[in-house]
N, C-alpha and C positions, 0 to 999 in steps of 0.2 A: 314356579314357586320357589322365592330364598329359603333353600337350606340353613338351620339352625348351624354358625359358622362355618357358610361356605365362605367363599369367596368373593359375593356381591356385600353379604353384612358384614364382614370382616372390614375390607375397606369402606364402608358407607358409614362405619361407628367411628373411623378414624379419617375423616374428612378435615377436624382441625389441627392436625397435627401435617396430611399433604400442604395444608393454604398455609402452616408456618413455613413447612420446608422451602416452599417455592419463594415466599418472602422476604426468607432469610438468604437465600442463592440471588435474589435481585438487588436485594439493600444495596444502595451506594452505587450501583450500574447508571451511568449515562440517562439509559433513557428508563428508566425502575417510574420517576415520578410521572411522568406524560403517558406511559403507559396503562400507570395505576391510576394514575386521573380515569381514562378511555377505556381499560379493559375493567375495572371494577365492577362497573354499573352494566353491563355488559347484559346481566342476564339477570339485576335487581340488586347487585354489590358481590364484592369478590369471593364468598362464600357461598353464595350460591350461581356463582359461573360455575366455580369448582365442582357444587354435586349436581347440577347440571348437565355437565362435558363426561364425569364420571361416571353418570347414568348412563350416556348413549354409548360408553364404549362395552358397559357391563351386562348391556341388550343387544351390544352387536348391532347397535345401530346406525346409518348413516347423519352425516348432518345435513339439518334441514334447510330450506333456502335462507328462511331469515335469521338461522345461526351463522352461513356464509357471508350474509350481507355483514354483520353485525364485523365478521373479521375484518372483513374488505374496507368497511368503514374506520376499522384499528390502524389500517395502514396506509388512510388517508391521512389521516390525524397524523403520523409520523411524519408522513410526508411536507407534512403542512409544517409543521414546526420545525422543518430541516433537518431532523434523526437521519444521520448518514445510514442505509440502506445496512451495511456491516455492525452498524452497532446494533438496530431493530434486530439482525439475524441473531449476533450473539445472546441477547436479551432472550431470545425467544428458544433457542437452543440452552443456556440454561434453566432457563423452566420447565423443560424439557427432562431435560438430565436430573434438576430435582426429585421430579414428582416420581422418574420410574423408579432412582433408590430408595425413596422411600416407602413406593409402593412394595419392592421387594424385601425392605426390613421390616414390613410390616406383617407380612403374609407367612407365613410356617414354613419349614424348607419342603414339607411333604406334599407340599400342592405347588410342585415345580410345573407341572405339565400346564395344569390350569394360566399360572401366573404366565408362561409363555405365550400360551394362547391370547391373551389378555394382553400383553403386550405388544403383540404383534397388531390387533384392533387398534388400540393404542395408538400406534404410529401410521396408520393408513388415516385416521381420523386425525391426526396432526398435520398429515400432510396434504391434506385437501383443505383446512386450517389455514394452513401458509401459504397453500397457492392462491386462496381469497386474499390473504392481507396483502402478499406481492401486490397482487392484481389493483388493488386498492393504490398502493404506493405508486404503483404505477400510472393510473390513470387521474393523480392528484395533479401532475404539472398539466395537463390539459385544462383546468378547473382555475387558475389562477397565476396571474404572473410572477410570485411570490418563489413558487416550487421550480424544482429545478426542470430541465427541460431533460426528453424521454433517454436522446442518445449518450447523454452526461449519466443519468441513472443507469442504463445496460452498461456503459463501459466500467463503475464502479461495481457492478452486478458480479461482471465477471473477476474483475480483479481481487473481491471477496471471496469468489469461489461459489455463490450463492446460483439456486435454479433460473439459469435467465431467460426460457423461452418466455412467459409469459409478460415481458418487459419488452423483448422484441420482437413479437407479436403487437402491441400495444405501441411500439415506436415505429412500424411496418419496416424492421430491419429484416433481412435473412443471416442465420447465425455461420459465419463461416467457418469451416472444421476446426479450423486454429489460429492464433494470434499473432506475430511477432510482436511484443513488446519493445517501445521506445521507452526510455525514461530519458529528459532531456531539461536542463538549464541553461537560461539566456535572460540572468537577472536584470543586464541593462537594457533589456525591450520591454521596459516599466507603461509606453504609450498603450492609449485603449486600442490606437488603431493598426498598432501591432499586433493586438489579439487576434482585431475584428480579420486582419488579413491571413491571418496563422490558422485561425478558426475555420475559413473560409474553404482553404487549402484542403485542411483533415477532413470535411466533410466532401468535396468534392472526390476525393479519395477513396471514398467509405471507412476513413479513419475514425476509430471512437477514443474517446479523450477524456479525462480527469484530469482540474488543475489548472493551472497559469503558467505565463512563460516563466517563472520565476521557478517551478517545480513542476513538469508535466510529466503524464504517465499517456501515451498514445496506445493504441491495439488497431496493427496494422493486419488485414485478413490474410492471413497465410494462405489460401490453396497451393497458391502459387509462391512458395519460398521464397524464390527469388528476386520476384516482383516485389513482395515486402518488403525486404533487403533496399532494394533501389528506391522507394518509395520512404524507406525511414532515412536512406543519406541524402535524400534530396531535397527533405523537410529540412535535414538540420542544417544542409549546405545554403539554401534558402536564410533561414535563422542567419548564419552568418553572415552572409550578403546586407543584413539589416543593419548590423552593428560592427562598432571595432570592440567591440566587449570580448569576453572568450564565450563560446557557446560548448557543453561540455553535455557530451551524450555516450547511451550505451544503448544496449540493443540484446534480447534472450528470445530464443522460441522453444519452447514444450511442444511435446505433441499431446492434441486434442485440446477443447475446451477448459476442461479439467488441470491443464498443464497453464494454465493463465497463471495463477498464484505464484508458483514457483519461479516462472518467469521475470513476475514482476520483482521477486523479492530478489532473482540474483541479477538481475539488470540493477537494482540498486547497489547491492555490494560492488559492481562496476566502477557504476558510478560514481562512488567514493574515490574510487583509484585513479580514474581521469581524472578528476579535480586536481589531484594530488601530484598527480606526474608532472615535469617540469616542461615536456616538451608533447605533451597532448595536442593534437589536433581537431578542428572542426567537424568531425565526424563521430559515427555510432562505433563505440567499442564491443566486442564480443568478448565473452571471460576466454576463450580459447587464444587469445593474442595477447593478454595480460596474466597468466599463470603466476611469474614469478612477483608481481606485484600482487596481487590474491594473498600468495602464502603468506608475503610478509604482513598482510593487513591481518592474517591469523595467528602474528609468533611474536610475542610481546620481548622475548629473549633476543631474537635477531635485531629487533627496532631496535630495542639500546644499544646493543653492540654498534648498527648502524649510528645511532647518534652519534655515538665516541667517533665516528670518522669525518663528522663535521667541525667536531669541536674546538679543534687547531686552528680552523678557519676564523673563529672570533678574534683571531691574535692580531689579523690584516682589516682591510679597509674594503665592505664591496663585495669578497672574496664568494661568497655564499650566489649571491645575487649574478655574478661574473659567471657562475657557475649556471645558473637557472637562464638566462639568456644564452648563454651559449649552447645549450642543450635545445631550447625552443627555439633556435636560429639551426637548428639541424648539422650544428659545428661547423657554420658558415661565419668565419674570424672577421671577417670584413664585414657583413651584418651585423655580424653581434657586438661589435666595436660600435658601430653609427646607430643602434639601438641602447648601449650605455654611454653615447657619446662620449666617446674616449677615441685619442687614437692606437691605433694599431699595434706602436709599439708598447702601449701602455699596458693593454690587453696581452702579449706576450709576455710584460713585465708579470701581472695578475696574475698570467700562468702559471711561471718561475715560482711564484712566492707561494700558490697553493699545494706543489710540488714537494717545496722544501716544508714549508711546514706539518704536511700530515703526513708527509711519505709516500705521495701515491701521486704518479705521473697521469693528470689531464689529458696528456696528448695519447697515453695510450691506449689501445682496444678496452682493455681490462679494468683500467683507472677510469676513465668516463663511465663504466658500465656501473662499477662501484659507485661513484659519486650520482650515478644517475637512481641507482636504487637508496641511498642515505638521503637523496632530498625528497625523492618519493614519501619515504618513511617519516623526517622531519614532517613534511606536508599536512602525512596521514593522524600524524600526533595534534597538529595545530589545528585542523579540522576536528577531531574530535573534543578536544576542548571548548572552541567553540561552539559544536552542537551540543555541549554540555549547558553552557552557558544558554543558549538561549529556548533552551529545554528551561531552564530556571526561571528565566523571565517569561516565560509564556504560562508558566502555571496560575491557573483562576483565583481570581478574588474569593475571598470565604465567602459560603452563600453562592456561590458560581454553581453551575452545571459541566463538568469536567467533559470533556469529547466530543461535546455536543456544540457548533458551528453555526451559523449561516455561510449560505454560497458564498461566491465571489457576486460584484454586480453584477459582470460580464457573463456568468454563468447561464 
């Protein structure tokens, strides 16, 4: 029997003030409207899912099949509509984080023990919640050609960081302890049937994959470190075998499952700096072999100082560019001559004048090291400008659904 303000009619009196909280934490999310279309109705419209779900945690109860189905069915419908897997979790994680502060500023501070108890329900019932809706998202690319296909949804699973046995169970993957992370660019393999071949490769592999050749993120299975390792430079050496284009890769492994996110995020920061460097190679980088270009992508004071050592160079004809071949000719003067089509002596001349001009001798250990880090730095300026820029053009028309995509076709 409810005690006259226990803590079932405590919160059950304040039921519209949880359905603001949570409303007001979704406003303007991604997926807030496709959600609220699908979960609303859910259990008769959005205020009564609420004292609903709030019943069964305040009885301690389990949910019942056709409240499983009903989630399972929420994360088809995402599926369906292309809700990238990361934005459904976040969505669903703030609703989350809503309803328990304000269950907790609701409740008195003297029924600490109770409200923990309560909480703790709470989260066992949310989380049998979400492993329906996974399950759901998961089992929607079987259902139609539309959705994406199972091994593209586990690789973005994990790269979220989100629970992904129940996805690769569903895609009959086995989850291996750990990942190597590829992230790899090779904008000019734009043909489909470069995909279809690149595609081919990672799954013969047991590679999982997000993305196109134009931005890809691979999860190569670590058991075996090593075997990754070889298995991510032989993708990309592949990649390049394709094209005279530059193909620019990096490569991070974490330990465990868990360690995917990080992974991917500093194989990006890599990634940046390959692009950037002037004499980058066909291969996966590791942060452990680019240190000193890391820092300086972290030290906005060093970049400039490094600009200032380019800057004499606009005084000459080429000089920058003399510079940046020569460096990707790995200081071979007779290549890098019939790569700027100049001769040889010219190319000495070129030297001469970058020499006199900023003060810093080319030919030395010390000076190429410098000028190899000042173009880096240049580089890392004009790439980010550019993904400024097209950060700006990519933003959605008013009336747009922001984050929210469809696949690639090839997907």
């Amino acid at each position: 029997m409810t005690v006259p303000g226990g803590l079932p009619e405590i919160l059950t009196a304040q039921r519209p003030r949880l359905d603001a909280a949570i409303g007001e934490a979704l406003h303007g999310h991604p997926a807030y409207q496709p959600i609220r279309r699908a979960a609303g109705p859910m259990f008769g419209g959005r205020g009564e899912t609420i004292a609903h779900l709030l019943a069964l945690v305040l009885e301690d109860e389990p949910l019942p099949a056709d409240d499983l189905a009903r989630f399972r069915d929420l994360g088809m419908m995402a599926a369906r509509q292309a809700i990238p897997l990361p934005v459904l979790s976040e969505a669903w994680d703030l609703a989350l984080a809503a309803a328990a502060r304000t269950c907790w500023a609701i409740v008195p501070a003297g029924r600490f023990a109770e409200m923990a108890e309560f909480t703790a329900r709470a989260a066992r019932l949310a989380e049998r919640a979400r492993e329906a809706c996974i399950r759901g998202y998961a089992e929607a690319p079987c259902e139609g050609a539309r959705s994406r296909p199972l091994r593209r949804l586990l690789a973005e699973t994990l790269i979220d960081g989100a629970p992904a046995g129940v996805i690769a169970d569903a895609a009959d993957v086995r989850l291996a302890p750990a990942y190597l992370v590829l992230r790899c660019e090779a904008p000019a393999l734009a043909a489909a049937a470069h995909w279809e071949r690149a595609s081919e490769l990672l799954e013969a592999w047991d590679g999982l994959y997000s993305g196109d050749l134009a931005g890809l993120v691979v999860l190569f299975p670590a058991g075996d470190p090593l075997r990754a390792e070889d298995l991510a430079g032989e993708f990309t050496a592949r990649l390049a075998s394709w094209t005279r284009g530059p193909v620019h890769a990096a490569a991070s492994l974490h330990s465990g499952l868990t360690g995917v996110p990080a992974a991917v995020k500093e194989a990006a920061q890599v990634l940046t700096v390959v692009k950037a460097i002037p004499d980058a190679e066909d291969r996966p980088y590791r942060a452990d072999e680019l240190l000193v270009e890391l820092a300086i992508l972290g030290q906005p004071a060093i970049r400039r100082r490094l600009a200032a050592v380019l800057s004499p160079l606009d005084a000459g004809t080429d000089l920058r560019r003399t510079l940046e071949v020569l460096l990707a000719c790995n200081l071979d003067r007779e290549r890098a001559a019939r790569e700027l089509w100049i001769h040889r002596r010219t190319l000495h001349y070129r030297l001469d004048r970058i020499r006199d001009l900023s003060g810093i001798d080319p030919s030395s250990a010390r000076g190429i090291q410098l000028f190899r880090a000042a173009l880096t730095s240049a580089r890392l300026t004009r790439l980010d400008r550019e993904g400024h820029r097209a950060e700006d053009a990519s933003l959605p028309p008013p009336g747009a659904v922001p984050g929210v995509r469809r696949a690639p076709a090839h997907a």
